[in-house]
Structures are given as C-alpha cells and as structure tokens.
C-alpha positions in Angstrom: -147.5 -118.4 -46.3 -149.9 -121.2 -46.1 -153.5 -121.3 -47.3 -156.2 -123.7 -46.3 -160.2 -124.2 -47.1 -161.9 -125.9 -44.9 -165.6 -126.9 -44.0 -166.4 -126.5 -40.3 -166.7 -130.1 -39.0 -163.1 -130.5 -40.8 -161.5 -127.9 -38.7 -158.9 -129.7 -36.1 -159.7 -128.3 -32.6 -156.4 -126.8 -32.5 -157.3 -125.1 -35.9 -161.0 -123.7 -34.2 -159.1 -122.8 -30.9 -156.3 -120.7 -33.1 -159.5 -118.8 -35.1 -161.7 -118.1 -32.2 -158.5 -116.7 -30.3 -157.3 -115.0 -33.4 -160.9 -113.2 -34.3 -161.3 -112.3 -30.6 -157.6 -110.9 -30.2 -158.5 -108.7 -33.0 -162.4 -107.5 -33.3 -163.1 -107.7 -29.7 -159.6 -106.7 -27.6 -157.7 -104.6 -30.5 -160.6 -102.7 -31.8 -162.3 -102.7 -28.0 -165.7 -104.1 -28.7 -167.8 -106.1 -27.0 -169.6 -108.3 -29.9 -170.9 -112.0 -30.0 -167.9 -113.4 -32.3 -169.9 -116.5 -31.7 -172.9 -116.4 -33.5 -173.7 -120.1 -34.5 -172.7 -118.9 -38.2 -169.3 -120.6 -38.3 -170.6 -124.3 -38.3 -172.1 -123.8 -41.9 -169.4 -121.7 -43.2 -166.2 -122.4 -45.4 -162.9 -121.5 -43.8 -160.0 -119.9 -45.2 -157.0 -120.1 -42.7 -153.5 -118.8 -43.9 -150.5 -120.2 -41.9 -146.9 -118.9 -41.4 -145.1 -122.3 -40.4 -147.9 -123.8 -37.7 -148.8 -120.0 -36.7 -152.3 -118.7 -38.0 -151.8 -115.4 -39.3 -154.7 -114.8 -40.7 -158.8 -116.1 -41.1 -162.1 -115.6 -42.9 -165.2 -117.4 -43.5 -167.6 -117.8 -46.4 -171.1 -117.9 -45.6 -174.2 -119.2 -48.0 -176.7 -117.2 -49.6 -179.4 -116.2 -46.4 -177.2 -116.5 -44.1 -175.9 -112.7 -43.5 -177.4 -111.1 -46.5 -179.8 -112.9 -49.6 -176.4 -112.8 -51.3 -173.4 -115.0 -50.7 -171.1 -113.3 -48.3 -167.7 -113.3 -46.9 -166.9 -111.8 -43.0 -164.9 -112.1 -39.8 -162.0 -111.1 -42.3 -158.7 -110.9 -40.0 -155.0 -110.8 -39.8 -152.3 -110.5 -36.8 -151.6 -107.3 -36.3 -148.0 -108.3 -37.0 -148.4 -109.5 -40.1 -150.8 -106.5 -41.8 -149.5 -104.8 -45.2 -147.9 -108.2 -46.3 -150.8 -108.4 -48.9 -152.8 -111.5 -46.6 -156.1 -110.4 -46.2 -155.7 -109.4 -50.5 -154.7 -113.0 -50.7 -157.9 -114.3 -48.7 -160.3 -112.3 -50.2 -158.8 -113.8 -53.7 -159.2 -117.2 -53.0 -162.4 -116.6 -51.8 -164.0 -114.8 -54.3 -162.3 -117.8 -56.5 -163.7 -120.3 -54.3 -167.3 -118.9 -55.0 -167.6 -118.2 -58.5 -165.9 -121.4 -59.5 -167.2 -124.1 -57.1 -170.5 -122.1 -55.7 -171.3 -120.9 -59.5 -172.1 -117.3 -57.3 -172.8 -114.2 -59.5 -172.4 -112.0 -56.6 -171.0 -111.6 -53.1 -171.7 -109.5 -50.5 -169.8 -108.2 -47.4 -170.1 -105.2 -44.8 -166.8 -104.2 -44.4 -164.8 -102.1 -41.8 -164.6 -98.4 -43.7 -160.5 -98.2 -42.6 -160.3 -101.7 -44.8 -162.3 -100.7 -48.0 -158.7 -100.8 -49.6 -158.3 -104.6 -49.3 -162.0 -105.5 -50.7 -161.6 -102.8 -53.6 -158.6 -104.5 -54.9 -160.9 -107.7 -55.3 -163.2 -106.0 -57.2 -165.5 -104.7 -54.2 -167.4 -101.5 -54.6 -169.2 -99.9 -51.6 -172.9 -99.7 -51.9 -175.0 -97.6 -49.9 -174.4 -94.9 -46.9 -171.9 -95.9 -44.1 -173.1 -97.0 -40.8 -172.3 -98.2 -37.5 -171.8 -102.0 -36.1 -171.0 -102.3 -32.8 -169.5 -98.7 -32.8 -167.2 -99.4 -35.8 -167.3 -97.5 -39.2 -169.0 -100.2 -41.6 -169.9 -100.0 -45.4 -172.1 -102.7 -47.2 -170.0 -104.1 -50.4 -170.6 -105.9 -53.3 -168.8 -108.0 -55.7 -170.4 -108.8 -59.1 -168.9 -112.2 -61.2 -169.1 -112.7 -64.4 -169.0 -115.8 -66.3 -166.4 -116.3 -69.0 -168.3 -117.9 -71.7 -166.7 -118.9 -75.2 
C-alpha cells in the first residue's frame, strides 16, 4: 500500500477524478444518500490518498481550524469496499493525526464520525463527545482527539 499527502492544487486530475468517484461510490451510492460531496471544502484541504499499485483504495482530507469545526478536523474518511478490515483507514487516520501535530503544531482535532466506524477513530486515540445524531440520515458522533507535546 501506497500513501500520499497532497495539497489540492497538487492533485493530478486523474488523482481528483479517482477521489471524487471513490467518495461518491461510497457515501452517496453504497450508503444511499443524497449529500453534496462537493462542498468547495476540498480546495483548502490536505489529502491523504492510499494506493494499491495505480488503484486508489482509499482517501481523506484534512481541513484547517474554522473550516468544519473551530478545531482542526479530519472527514470524507473512505475505503473500497473491497479493501475494508485490511487496517487502511487505521493507517490514514495515523498519518494524519501525525501530519497535524507535527507540521500543523495542532493540540486537538476534531471529526464527526459515522457511529458503525467509531472503532477506526478510537484506535487513534479518538473519544466520542457528546449525544449521537443524524447527518443526512446516517448515525454520526462528534470526536475529538487531544495531542500532547513531548517536551524534554
């Protein structure tokens, strides 16, 4: 499996073409729901695309503090359905998180996650905060992350 970060405007059309058909294969035709997948937040966010050979697998983006919520967040988290329970999305999360606290300096990271998915983000150190809800008819719960520095 291949991993890559990358701004926006350094995405290769082919690499935006494979994201937007990937995010709408699964949130809007798997999981039957008709949602805006573009929402004019993708051009500011950091993208993290995992590869099997020239194939994307897998997606997320990292979005700025004030964008989704006052925090730092992570969303549009997504794997092939052929390729769940190989540990991806884990892997994604990870390097995101990493990506964050190391070159954002972010103490804290915020997501609203799917409720059948809590598994993934708790392994990252996620714990669910507040009362679940619904977003666009899907079980969601509002997540947080906490980072703390390693000083000597």
């Amino acid at each position: 499996m291949r991993y890559v970060m990358k701004a926006f405007d350094a995405l290769s059309a082919l690499e935006l073409y494979q994201l937007l058909q990937l995010r709408q294969a699964v949130f809007i035709i798997e999981q039957a729901c008709i949602y805006p997948d573009i929402d004019n937040n993708d051009e500011g966010a950091v993208h993290l695309l995992a590869f099997d050979g020239d194939v994307m697998v897998g997606c997320l983006r990292i979005l700025d503090r004030g964008v989704t919520f006052e925090e730092a967040s992570i969303g549009r988290v997504v794997v092939t359905k052929e390729y769940r329970g190989q540990g991806i999305a884990q892997e994604m999360m990870r390097q995101a998180v990493l990506f964050l606290a190391t070159e954002r300096g972010e103490k804290q990271i915020k997501l609203s996650a799917q409720t059948y998915a809590l598994r993934v983000y708790e392994n990252v150190g996620f714990v669910a905060v507040g009362e679940e809800y619904l977003e666009d008819g899907i079980p969601h719960v509002d997540m947080v992350c906490t980072l703390y520095s390693q000083s000597t």
